[in-house]
C-alpha positions, 0 to 999 in steps of 0.5 A, spaced: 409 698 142 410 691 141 417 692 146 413 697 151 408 691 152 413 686 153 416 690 158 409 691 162 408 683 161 416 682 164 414 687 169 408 683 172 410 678 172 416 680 175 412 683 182 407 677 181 413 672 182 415 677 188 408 677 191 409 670 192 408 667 199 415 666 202 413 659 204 413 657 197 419 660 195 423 656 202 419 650 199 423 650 192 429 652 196 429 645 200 427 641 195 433 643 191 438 642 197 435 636 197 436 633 191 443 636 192 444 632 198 440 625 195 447 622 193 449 622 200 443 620 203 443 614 198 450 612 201 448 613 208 442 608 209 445 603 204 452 603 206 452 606 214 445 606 216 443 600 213 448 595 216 448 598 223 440 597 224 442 590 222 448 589 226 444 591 231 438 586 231 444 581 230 447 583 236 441 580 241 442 572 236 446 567 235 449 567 228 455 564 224 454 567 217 453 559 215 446 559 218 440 563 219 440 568 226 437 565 232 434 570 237 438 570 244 435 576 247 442 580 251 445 572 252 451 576 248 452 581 253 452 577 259 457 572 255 461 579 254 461 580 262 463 573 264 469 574 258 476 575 261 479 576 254 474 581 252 476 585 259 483 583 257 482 586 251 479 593 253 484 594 258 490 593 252 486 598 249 484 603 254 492 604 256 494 605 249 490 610 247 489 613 255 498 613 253 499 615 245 493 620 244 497 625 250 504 624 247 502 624 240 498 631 241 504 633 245 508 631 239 504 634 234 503 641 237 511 642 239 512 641 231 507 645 229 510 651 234 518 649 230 514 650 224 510 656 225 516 660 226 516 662 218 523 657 217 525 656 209 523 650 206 516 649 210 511 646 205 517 640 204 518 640 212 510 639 213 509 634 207 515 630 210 511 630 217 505 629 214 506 623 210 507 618 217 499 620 218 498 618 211 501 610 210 502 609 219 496 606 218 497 601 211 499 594 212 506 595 209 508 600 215 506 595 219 510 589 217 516 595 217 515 596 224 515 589 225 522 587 221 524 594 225 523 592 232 525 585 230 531 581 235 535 582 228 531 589 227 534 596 225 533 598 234 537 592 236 542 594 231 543 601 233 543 599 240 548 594 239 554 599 238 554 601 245 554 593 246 547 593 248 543 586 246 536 589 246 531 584 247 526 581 241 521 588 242 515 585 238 515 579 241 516 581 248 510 581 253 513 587 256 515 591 250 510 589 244 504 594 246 510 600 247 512 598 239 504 600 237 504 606 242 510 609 239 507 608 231 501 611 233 505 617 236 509 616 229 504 618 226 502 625 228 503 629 221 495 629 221 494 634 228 500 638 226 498 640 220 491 642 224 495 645 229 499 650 224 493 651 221 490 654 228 497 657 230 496 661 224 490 664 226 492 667 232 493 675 231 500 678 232 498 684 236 496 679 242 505 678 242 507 684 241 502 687 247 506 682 251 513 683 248 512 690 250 510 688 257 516 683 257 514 677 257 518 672 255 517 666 249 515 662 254 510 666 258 506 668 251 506 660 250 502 658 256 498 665 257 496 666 250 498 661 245 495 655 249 488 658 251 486 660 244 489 654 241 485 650 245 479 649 240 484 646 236 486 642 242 480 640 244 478 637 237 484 633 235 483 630 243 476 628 240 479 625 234 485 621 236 481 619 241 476 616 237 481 613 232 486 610 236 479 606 239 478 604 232 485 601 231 486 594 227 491 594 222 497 595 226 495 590 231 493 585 227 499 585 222 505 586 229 501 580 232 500 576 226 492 576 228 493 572 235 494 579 239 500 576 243 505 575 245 501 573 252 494 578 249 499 583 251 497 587 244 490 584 244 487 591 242 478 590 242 478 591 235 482 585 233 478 581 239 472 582 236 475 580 229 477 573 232 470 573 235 466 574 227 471 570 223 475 566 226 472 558 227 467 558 230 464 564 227 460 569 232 457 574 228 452 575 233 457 575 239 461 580 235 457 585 233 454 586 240 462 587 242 460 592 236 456 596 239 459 596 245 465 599 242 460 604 239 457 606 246 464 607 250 466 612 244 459 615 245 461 615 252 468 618 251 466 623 247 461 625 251 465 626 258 470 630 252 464 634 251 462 636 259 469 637 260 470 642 255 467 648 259 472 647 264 478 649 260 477 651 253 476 657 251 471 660 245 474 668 244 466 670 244 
């Protein structure tokens, strides 16, 4: 007896905790997700959310980190409009990522076909491409990248088998900007590996129908790889775009932090560095320069965006 009334307690309450309103039942829903996501929302407002909203208010005053702020207004962002390096600096930035993006994009989707055509030993080929993406950006292959375009460096050294006596690549005004595109291409491990991951979701049977039907290697790729790739394509664009934005490291270490020779590598990033920590510091003055770097990203972004209805195509 004692078992069948435990089992009609279990029962009701059973259907009493079914007949609870649904709206409780969703609110112990949320206050779980949210707990799981407190971690996280922790780190966005100290680390994220919390030094923008400063940096923003420093944006519109006058501050060196030795005194306290002065209010300015939008004195910051008139000086901005009269600086000629800060112009300089964006039309540096501008043409190295309006130049490397494409070719790195192009580069990386030309090896992630190769490799996606089933080749033996393809884990060790996709980690040897993917290892540039990893260390291109670290000081170490910045320095490598110095000594290799040196005047007495390895490119030098090649050409002067043919008799050619190259010029000093790094420090040529003409030639130092091309140096930081090609290591930025070098680094296309990154989107490949994407790339891969996207060619091999594309169904076989689109390939067979169009072998049947005689098309050739090449017209399958431009009728039926590229449009269903292009999702793929479009995210990468946004990506590349918005790191080849934010760029410093390679810049700082190839130009010995001056931006030369002749500002010819004066990408905006290490601009604004100079302005924040160089004598006199300028927090405020840089920390506007921020903001406006923030504002041609999220314009950039958003011209991706708008555009994208024109050439990428969802399969739905």
């Amino acid at each position: 007896m004692s078992s069948l009334g435990e089992l009609r307690t279990l029962a009701k309450r059973t259907k009493a905790e079914r007949g609870q309103p649904k709206a409780r039942r969703k609110h112990r829903e949320n206050k779980a997700g949210f707990f799981f996501l407190l971690p996280w929302l922790i780190g966005f407002f100290v680390f994220t959310g919390g030094p923008m909203l400063v940096s923003l208010y420093l944006a519109f005053t006058n501050y060196n980190l030795l005194q306290p702020p002065e209010w300015a207004g939008f004195g910051n962002f008139v000086r901005m409009w009269e600086d000629q390096r800060l112009w300089k600096s964006l039309e540096v930035t501008f043409l190295y990522v309006f130049v490397s993006v494409p070719f790195l994009l192009v580069l990386a989707l030309a090896v992630a076909v190769l490799l996606d055509k089933g080749m033996r030993g393809l884990p060790i080929y996709r980690s040897v491409f993917y290892l540039p993406s990893l260390m291109g950006g670290s000081v170490a292959i910045a320095i490598l990248w110095r000594q290799v375009f040196g005047y007495d460096g390895l490119i030098n050294g090649l050409l002067g088998f043919f008799g050619i006596q190259g010029p000093g690549w790094v420090a040529h005004p003409d030639y130092a900007l091309g140096t930081l595109i090609v290591l930025n291409i070098w680094t296309f491990g990154s989107p490949m590996v994407i790339f891969l991951a996207g060619l091999r979701q594309i169904p076989d049977m689109y390939y067979e129908a169009a072998g049947v039907d005689g098309a050739s290697k090449l017209r399958q790729f431009f009728t039926i790889t590229l449009p269903l790739l292009t999702p793929i394509i479009f995210f990468n664009l946004v990506l590349q775009v918005i790191f080849a934005f934010q760029n410093f490291t390679q810049a700082y270490v190839v130009s010995g932090g001056t931006g030369g020779p002749s500002d010819s590598t004066l990408f905006y990033t290490l601009y604004l560095y100079q302005q924040a920590f160089n004598t006199p510091m300028q927090m405020g003055y840089a920390s506007a320069m921020a903001w406006l770097l923030v504002l041609f990203i999220g314009a950039l972004t958003a011209l991706n965006f708008w555009l994208s209805k024109y050439w990428v195509f969802y399969d739905d």
